[in-house]
MARGUMAR-549826 format. One record per residue: residue in one letter; y, x, z of N, C-alpha, C in turn. Coordinates in steps of 0.1 Angstrom, whole numbers, padded with zeros to 4 digits, always signed. Atoms other than C-alpha are relative to their C-alpha. Example, Ala and Ser with C-alpha at 12.3 -4.5 7.8 and 13.67 -1.06 7.14 Angstrom:
residues 2
a-0012+0009+0000-0045+0123+0078+0012+0009+0000 s-0011-0009+0000-0011+0137+0071+0011-0008+0008 
***
This chain:
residues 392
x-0014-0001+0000-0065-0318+0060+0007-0008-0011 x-0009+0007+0014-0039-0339+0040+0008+0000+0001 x-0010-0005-0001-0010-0326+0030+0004-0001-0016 x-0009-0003+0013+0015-0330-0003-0002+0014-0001 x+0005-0016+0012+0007-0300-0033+0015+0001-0004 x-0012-0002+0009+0040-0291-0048-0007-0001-0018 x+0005+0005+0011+0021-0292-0080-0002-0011-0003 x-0002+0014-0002+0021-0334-0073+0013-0003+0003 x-0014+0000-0004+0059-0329-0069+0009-0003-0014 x-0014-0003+0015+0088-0342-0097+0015+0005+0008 x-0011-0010-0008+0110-0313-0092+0011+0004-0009 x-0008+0002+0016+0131-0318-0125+0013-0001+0008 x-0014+0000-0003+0166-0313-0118+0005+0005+0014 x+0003-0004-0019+0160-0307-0078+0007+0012+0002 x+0001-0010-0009+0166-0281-0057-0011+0005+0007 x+0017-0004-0005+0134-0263-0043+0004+0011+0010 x-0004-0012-0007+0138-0240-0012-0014+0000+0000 x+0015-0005-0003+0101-0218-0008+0001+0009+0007 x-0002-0013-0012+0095-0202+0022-0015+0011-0006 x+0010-0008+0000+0072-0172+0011+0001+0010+0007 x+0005-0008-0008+0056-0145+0023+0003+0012-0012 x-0008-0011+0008+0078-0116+0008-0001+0013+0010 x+0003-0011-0005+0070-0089+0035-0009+0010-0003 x+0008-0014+0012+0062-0058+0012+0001+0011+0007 x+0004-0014-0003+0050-0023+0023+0013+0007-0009 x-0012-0009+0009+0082+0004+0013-0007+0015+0008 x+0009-0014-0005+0073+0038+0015+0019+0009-0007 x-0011-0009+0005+0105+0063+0007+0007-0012-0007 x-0006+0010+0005+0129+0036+0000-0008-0013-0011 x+0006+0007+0011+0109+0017-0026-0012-0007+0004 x+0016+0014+0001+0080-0011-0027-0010+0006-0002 x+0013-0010+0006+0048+0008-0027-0014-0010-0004 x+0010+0010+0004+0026-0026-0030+0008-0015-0002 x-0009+0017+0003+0040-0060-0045-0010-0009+0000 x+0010+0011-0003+0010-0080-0041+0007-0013+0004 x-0003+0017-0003+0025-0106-0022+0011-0007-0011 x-0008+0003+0008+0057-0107-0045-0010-0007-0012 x+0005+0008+0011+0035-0114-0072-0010-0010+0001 x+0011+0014-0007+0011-0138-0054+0015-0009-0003 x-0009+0005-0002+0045-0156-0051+0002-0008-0014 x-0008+0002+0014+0055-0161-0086-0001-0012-0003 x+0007+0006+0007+0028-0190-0096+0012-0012+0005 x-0006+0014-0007+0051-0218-0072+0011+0002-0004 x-0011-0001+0006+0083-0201-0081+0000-0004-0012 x-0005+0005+0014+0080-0204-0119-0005-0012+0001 x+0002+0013-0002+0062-0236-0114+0013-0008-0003 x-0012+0003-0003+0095-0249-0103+0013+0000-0013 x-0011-0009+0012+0117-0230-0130-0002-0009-0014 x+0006+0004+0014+0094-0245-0158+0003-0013+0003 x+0002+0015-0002+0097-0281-0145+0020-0001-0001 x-0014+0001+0000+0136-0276-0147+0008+0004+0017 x-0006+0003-0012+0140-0273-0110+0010+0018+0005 x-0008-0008-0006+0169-0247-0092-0010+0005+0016 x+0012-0002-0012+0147-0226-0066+0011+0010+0012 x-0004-0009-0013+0161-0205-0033-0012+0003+0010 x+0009-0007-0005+0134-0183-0020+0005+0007+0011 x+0001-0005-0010+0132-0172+0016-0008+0004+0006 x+0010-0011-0003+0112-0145+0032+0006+0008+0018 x+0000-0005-0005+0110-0126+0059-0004+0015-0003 x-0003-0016+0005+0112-0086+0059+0002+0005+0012 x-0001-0013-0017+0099-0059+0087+0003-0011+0010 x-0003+0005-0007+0110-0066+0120+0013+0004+0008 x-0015+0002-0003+0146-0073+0125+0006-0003+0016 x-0003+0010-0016+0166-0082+0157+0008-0010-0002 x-0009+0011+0004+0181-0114+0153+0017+0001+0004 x-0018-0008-0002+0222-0110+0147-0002+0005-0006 x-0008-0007+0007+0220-0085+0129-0009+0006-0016 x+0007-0001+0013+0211-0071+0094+0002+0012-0005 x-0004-0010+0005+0205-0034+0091-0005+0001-0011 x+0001-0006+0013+0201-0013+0057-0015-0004-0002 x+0011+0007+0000+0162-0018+0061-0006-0011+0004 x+0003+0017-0001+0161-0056+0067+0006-0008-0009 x-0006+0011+0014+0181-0062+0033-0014-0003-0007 x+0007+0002+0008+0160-0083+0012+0001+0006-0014 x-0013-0001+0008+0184-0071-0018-0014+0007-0010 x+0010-0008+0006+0153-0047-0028-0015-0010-0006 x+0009+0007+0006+0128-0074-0030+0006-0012-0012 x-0005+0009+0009+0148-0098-0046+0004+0004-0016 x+0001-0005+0017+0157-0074-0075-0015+0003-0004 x+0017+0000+0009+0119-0067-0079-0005-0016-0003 x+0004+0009+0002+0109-0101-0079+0008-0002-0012 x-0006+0000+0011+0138-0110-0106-0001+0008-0016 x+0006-0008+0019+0122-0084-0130-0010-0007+0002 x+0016+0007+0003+0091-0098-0128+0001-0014-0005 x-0003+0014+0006+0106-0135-0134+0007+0001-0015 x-0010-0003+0005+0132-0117-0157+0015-0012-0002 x-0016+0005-0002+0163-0132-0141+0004+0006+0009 x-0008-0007-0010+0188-0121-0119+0002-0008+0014 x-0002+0010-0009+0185-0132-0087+0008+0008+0010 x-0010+0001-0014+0214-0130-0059-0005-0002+0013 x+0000+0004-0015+0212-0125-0021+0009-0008+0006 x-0013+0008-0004+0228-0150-0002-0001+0000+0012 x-0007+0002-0012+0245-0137+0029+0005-0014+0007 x-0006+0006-0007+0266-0162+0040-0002-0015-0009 x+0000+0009+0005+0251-0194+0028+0000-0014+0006 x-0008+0013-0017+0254-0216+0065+0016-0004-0008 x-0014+0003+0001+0295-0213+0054+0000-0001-0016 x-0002+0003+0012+0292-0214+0018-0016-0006-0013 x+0006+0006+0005+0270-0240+0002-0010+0005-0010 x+0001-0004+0015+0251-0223-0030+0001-0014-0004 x+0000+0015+0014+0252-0248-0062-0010+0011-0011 x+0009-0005+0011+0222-0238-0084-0006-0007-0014 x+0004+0007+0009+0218-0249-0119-0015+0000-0004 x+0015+0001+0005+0184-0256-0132-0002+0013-0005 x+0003-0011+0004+0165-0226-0139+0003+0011+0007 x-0004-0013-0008+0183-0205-0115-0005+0005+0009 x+0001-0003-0011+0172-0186-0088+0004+0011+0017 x-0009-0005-0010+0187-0173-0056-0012+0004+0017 x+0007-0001-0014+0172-0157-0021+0009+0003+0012 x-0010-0001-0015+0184-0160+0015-0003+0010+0006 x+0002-0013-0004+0193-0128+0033-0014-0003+0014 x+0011-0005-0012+0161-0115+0058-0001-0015+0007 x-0005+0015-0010+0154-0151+0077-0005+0007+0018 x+0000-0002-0015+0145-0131+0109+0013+0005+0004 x-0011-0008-0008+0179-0116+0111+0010-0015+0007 x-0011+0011-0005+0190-0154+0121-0005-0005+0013 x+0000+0006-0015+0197-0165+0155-0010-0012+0002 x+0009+0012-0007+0172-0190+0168-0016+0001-0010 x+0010-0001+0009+0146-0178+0137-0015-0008+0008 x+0006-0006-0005+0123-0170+0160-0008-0008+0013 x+0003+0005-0006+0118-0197+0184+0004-0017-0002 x+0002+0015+0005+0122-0226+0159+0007-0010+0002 x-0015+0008+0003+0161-0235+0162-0002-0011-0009 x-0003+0010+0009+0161-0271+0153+0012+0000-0011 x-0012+0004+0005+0196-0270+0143-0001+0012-0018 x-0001-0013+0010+0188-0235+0123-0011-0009-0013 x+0008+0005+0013+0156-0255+0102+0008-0013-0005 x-0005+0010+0012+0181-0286+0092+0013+0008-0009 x-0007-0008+0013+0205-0258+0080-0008+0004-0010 x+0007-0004+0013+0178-0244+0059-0007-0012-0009 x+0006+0015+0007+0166-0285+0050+0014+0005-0006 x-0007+0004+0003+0199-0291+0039+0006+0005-0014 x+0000-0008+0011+0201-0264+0009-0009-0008-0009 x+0014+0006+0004+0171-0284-0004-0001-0015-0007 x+0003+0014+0001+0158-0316-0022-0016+0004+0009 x+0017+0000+0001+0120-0304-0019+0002+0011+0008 x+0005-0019-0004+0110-0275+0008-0013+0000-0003 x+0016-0006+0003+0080-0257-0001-0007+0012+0007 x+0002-0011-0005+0060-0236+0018-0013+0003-0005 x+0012-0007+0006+0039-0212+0001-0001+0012+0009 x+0001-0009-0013+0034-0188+0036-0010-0002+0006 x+0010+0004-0009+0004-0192+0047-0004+0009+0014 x+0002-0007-0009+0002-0163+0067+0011+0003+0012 x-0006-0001-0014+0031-0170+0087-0005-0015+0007 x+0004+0009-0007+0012-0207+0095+0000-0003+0009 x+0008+0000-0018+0003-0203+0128+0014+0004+0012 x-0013-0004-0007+0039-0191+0135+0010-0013+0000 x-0011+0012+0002+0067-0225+0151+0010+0007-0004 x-0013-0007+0000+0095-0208+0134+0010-0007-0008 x-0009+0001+0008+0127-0221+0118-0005-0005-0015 x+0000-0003+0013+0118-0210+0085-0014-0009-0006 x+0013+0003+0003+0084-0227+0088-0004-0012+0006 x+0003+0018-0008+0081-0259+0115+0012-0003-0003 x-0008+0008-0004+0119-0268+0119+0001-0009-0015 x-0005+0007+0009+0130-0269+0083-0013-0012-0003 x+0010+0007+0003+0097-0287+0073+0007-0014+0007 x-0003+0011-0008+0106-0315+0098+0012-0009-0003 x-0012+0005+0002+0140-0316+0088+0001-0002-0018 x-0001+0004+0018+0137-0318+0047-0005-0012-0005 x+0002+0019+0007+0138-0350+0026-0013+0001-0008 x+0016-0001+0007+0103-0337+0012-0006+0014+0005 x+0007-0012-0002+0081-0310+0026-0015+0003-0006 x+0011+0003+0005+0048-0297+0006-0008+0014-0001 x+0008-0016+0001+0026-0268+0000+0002+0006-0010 x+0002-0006+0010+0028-0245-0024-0011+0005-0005 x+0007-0003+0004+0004-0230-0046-0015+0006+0011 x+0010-0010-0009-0012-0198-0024-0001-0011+0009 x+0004+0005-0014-0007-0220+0007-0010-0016+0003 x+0012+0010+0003-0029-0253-0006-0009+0008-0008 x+0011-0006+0001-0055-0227-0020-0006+0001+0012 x+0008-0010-0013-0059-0210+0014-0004-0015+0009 x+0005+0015-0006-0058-0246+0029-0012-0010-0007 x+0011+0003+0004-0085-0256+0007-0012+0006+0000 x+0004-0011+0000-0104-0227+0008-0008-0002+0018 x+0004+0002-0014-0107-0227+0044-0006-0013+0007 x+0002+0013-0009-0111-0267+0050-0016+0000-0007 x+0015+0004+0001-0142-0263+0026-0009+0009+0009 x+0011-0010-0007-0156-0234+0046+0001-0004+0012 x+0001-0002-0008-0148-0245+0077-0004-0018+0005 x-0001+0015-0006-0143-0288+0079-0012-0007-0007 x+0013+0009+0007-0175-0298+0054-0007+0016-0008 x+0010-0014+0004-0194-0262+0050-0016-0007-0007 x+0014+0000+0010-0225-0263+0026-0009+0008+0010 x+0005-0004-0014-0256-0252+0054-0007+0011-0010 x-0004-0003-0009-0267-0227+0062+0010+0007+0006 x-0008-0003-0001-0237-0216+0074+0000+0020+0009 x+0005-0012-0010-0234-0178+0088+0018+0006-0002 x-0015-0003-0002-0202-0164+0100-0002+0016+0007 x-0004-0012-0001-0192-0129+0101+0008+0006+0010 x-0012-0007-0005-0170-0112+0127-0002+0010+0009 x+0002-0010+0000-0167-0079+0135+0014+0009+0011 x-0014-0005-0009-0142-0057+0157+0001+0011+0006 x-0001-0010-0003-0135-0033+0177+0002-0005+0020 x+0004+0005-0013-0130-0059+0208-0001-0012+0001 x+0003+0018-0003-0147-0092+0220+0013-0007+0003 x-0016+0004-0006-0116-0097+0240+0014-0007-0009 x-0010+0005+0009-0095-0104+0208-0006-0007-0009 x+0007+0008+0010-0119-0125+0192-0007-0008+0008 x+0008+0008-0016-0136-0141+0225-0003-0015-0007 x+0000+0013+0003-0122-0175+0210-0004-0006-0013 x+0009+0008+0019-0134-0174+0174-0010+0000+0003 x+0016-0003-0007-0165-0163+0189-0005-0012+0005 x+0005+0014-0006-0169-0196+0208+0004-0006-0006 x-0001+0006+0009-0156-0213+0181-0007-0004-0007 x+0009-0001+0011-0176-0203+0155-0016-0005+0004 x+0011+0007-0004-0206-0209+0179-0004-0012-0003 x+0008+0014+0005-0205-0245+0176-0004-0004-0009 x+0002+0004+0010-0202-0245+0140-0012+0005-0005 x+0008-0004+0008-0222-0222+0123-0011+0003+0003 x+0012-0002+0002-0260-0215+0120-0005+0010+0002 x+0003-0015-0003-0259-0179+0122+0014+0010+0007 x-0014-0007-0004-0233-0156+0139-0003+0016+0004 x+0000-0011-0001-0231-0122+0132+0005+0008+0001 x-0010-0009-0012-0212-0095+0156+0001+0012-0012 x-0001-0019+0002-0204-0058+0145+0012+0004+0006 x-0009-0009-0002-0186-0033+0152+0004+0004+0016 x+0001-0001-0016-0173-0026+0190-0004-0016+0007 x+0005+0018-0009-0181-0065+0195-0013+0002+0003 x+0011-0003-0004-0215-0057+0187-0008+0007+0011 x+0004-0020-0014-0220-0025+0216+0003-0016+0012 x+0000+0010-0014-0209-0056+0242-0016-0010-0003 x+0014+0010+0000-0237-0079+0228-0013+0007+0003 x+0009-0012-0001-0261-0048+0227+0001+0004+0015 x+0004-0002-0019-0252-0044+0268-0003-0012+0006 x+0003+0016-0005-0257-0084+0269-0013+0002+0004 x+0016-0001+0004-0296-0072+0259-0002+0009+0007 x+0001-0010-0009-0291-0043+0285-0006+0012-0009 x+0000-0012+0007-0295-0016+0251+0006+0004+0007 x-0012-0009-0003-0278+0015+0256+0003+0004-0012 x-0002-0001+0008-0253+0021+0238+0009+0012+0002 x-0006-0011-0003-0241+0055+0251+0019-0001+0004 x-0023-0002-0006-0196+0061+0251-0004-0008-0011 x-0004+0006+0008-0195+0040+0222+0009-0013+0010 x-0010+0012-0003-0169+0011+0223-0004-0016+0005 x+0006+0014-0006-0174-0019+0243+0010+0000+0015 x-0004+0003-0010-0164-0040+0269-0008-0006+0011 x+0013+0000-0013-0190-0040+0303+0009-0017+0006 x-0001+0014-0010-0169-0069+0317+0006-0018-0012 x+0000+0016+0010-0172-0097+0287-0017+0002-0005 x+0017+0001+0008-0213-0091+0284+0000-0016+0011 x+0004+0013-0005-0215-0124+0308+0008-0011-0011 x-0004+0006+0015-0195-0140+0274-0009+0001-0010 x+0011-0005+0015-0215-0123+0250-0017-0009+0006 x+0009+0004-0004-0242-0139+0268-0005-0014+0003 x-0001+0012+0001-0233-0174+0269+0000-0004-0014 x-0003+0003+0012-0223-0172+0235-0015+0000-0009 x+0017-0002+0010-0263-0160+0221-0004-0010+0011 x+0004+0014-0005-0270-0191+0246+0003-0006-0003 x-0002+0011+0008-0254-0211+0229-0006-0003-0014 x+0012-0003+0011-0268-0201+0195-0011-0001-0002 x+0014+0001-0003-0301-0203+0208-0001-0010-0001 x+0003+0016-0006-0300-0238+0221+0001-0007-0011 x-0001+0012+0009-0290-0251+0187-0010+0007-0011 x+0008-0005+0013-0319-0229+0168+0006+0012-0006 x-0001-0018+0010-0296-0199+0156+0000+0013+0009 x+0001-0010-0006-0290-0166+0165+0012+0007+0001 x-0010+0000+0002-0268-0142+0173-0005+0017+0001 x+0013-0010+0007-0290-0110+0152+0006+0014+0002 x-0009-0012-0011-0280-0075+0169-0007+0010-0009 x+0011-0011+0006-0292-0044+0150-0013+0007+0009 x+0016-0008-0007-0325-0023+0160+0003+0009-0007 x-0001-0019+0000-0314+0012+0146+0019-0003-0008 x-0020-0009+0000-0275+0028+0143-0001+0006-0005 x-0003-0009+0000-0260+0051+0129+0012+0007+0010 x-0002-0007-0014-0249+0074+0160+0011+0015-0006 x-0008-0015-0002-0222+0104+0161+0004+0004+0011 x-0001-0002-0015-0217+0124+0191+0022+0001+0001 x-0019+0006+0000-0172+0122+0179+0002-0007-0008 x-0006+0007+0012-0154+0103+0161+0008+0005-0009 x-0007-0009+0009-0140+0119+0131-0006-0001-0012 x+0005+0002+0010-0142+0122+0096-0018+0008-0006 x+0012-0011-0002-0167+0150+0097-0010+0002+0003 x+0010-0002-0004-0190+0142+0120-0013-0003-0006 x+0017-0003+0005-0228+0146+0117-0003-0016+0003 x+0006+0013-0004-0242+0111+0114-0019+0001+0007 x+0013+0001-0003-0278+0101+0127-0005-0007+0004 x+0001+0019-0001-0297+0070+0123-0010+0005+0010 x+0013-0003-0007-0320+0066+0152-0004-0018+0007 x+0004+0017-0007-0339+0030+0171+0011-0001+0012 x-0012+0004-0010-0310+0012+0194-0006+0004+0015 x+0005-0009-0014-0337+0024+0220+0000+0012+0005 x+0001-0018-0004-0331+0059+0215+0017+0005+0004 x-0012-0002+0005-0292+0058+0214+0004+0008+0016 x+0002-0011-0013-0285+0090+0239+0015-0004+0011 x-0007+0000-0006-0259+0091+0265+0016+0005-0005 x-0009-0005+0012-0235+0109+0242+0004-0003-0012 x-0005+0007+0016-0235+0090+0212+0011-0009+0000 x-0008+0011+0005-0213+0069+0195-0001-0008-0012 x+0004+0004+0009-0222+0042+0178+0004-0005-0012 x-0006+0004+0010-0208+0041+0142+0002-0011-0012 x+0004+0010+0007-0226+0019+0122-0011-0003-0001 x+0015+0004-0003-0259-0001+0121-0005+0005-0015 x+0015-0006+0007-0290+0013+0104-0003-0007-0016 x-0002+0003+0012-0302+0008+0071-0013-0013+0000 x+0011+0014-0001-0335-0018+0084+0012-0011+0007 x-0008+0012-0001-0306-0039+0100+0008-0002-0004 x-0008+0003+0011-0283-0038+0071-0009-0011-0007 x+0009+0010+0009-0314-0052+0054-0002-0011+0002 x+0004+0008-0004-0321-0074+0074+0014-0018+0000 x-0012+0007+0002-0284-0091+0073+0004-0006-0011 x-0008+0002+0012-0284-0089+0040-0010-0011-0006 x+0011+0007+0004-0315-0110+0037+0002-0015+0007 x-0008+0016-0010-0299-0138+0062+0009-0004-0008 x-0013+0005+0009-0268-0136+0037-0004-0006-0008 x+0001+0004+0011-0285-0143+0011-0005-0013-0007 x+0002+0013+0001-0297-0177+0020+0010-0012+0002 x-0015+0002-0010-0263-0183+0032+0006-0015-0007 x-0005+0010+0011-0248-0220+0017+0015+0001+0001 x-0012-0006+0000-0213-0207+0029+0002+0012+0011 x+0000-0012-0002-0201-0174+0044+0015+0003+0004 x-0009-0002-0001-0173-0168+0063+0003+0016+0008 x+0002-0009-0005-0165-0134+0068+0016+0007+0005 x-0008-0005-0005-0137-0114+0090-0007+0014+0012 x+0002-0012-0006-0142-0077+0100-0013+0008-0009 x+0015-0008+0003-0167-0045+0088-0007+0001+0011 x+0012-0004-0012-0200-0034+0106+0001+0013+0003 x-0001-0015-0008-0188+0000+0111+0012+0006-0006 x-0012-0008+0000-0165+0027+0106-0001+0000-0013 x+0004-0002+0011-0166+0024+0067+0009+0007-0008 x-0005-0008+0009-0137+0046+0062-0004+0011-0004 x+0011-0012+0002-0160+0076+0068-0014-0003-0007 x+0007+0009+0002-0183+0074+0044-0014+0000+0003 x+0015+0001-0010-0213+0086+0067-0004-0012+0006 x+0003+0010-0010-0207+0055+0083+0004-0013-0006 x-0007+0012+0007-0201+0031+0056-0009-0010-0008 x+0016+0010+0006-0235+0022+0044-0002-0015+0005 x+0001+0013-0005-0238-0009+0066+0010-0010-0003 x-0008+0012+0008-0207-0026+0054+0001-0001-0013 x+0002+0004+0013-0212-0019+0021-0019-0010-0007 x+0011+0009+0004-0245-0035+0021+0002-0014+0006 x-0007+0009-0004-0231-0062+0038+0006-0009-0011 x-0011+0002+0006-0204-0067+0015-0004-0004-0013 x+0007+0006+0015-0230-0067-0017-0004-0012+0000 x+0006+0012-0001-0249-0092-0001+0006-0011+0000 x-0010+0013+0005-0217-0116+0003+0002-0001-0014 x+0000+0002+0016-0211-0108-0035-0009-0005-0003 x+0015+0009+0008-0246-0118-0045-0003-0010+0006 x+0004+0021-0002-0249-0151-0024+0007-0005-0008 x-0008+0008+0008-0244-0180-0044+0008-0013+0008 x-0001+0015-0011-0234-0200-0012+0021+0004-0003 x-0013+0001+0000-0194-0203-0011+0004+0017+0012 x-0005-0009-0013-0176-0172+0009+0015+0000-0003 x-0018-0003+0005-0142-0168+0019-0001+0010+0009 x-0006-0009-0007-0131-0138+0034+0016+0003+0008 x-0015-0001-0004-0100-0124+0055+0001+0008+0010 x-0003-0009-0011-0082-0097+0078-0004+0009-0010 x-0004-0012+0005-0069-0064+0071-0013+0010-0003 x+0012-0013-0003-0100-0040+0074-0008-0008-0010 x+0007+0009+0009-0120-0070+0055+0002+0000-0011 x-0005+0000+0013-0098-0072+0025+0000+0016-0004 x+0001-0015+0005-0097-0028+0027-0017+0001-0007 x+0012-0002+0002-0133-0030+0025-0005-0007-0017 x+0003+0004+0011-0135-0051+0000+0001+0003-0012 x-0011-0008+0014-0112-0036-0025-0011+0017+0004 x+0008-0013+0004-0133-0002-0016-0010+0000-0006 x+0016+0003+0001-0167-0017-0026+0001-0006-0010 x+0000+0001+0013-0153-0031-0058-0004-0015-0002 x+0007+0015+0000-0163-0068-0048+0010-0009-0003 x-0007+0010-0001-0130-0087-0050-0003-0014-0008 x+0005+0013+0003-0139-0108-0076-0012-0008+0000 x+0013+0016-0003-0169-0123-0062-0001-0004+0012 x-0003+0006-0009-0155-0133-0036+0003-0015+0002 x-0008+0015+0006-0149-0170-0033+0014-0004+0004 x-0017-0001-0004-0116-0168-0015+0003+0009+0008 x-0002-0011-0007-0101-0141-0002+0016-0004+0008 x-0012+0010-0009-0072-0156+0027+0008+0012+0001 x-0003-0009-0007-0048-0132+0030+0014-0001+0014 x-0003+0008-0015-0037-0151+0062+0004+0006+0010 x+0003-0010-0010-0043-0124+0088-0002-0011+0013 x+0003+0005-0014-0035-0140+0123+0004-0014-0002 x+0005+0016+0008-0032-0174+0102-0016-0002+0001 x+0008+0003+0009-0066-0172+0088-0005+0003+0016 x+0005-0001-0012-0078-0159+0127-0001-0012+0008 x-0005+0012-0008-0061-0189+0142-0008-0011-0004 x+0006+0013+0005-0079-0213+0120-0013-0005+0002 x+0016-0002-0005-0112-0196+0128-0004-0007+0013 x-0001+0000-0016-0103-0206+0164-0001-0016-0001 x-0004+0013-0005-0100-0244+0157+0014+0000+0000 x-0015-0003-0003-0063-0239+0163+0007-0010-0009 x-0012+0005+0013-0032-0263+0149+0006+0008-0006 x-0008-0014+0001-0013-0241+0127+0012-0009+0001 x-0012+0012-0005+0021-0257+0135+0008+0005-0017 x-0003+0002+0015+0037-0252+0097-0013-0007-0006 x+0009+0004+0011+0002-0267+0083+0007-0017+0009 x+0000+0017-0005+0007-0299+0110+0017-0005-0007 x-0014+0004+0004+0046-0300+0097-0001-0008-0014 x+0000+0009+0015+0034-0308+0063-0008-0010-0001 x+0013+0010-0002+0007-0332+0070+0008-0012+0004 x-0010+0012-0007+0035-0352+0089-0001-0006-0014 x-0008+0009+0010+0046-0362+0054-0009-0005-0009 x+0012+0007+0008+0014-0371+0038-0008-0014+0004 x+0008+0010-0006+0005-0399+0065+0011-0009-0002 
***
């Protein structure tokens, strides 16, 4: 990928619009996790320190375009962010009809960008109103990438300079080493609850990587590919002729696609239940299969470990129970202790991780979601191609 860094940018006197990723968790009126806010900061003050006048736009929940109720004001994020910069930053309602003027150092945010008409389906006319505030746009959003929206393809197209921002040329480097010039042997992780929503990373990742390793209800379909039983557990009986192309494919180029040989089995699902490891041959008509065994944890963890990069998305089992959490936490050591590159990503992936105490030895942790999915897929992200326009 080649694409302009905002950190290669003279942004001295400028104007800077940054589209980030400001969509914060509120619990009883209030911000209960600022992560992204403060992921945010490094491109904002960047900007600040170089002299430049910044206007920060975000997105917040899900609004209906037109209108802008009481929980779609940004007003709450924008004063937390401004403590944390310690300046006062302004929402700006009506800034289509009234131009801001920002002096160096200042900073300003635009009200909710989903509450605007055409957001949403990538209003040319709406992304050269948001160019037009701008010397420099910047998009540090990586996780709305994959999304053509206004806020993210139009303006890009329409501004006199478009570039990356900090978070969003990490995760774009991050990902091009793991996925466009990977260090061998490569082994790719993904896990789920259904093939069906992963079908295409799945044949994706086939071509690339060396090893490819299922869990979770993906796994129970590959386990009916091999005609196991895998009792009521989760699966889907009409994607085993997939799951079965896909360990043909694997095969044919030398790897695999390495299925456990003992479970941990519960007859419900619940926090409570009685776990019980037994051989994938024994797995009763009543079971449910929670999480793989402690000789196929080993065994995973022994593939990981030769690993020369590691891309991982999803756990091997139920790991919020923690009867059933052994197998992604052995998992999860073994990514820590390779010294091959890993990047991780997705919701349940990054929970896991943060439970197991690993984050920092992670090599990159995307927090992309159906970005960081898309990319797995081969996929254009139509904001990464917008910026790339301006690098060729």
């Amino acid at each position: 990928m080649n694409f302009l860094k905002l950190v290669e940018q003279d942004v001295a006197g400028k104007t800077v619009l940054i589209r980030a990723d400001l969509n914060v968790p509120f619990k009883d009126g209030k911000i209960s996790d600022d992560t992204r806010i403060r992921a945010s900061l490094p491109s904002i003050q960047y900007c600040l320190d170089k002299g430049a006048a910044v206007i920060v736009m975000t997105h917040l929940g899900r609004p209906s375009e037109g209108e802008c109720k009481p929980e779609d004001d940004v007003a709450p994020v924008a004063a937390h962010l401004g403590e944390l910069l310690g300046k006062e930053i302004k929402v700006l309602d009506n800034w289509r009809e009234h131009k801001p003027q920002l002096g160096a150092g200042e900073v300003a945010m635009l009200q909710n960008v989903r509450v605007n008409v055409g957001e949403k389906k990538n209003d040319p006319e709406l992304g050269k109103a948001y160019a037009a505030l701008c010397d420099v746009f910047v998009n540090d959003a990586f996780g709305t990438a994959h999304r053509a929206q206004s806020s993210t393809e139009a303006v890009a197209a329409a501004a006199p300079l478009a570039c990356a921002g900090m978070l969003m040329a990490a995760e774009l480097d991050a990902l091009g080493k793991a996925l466009k010039a990977p260090a061998r042997p490569m082994v790719a992780i993904v896990a789920g609850s259904k093939v069906s929503t992963k079908l295409t990373i799945l044949e994706s990742l086939a071509d690339t990587v060396d090893q490819l390793i299922v869990g979770g209800g993906i796994a129970n379909t590959f386990l009916l590919a091999q005609g196991k039983p895998i009792g009521k557990s989760l699966a889907e009986p009409d994607l085993v002729d997939e799951a079965k192309k896909i360990m043909d494919k694997m095969a044919a180029k030398g790897g695999s696609v390495p299925l456990p040989v003992d479970v941990v089995c519960a007859k419900t699902f619940a926090a409570d239940a009685a776990a019980e490891t037994k051989s994938i041959d024994e797995v009763a008509a009543d079971d449910m299969i929670l999480d793989i065994g402690t000789q196929s944890a080993d065994e995973l963890a022994k593939l990981l470990k030769n690993a020369g990069t590691i891309v991982w998305n999803g756990p091997v089992g139920v790991f919020e129970f923690p009867q059933f959490a052994n197998g992604t936490a052995v998992v999860a050591q073994a990514v820590a202790d390779s010294e091959g590159f890993s990047i991780a990503g997705g919701g349940d992936t990054l929970a896991a991780i943060a439970q197991f105490g690993i984050t920092e030895r992670i090599g990159y942790i995307s927090t992309g979601g159906g970005a960081f999915l898309e990319f797995l897929e081969g996929k254009t992200l139509p904001a990464v191609a917008a910026l790339e326009r301006f690098a060729n």
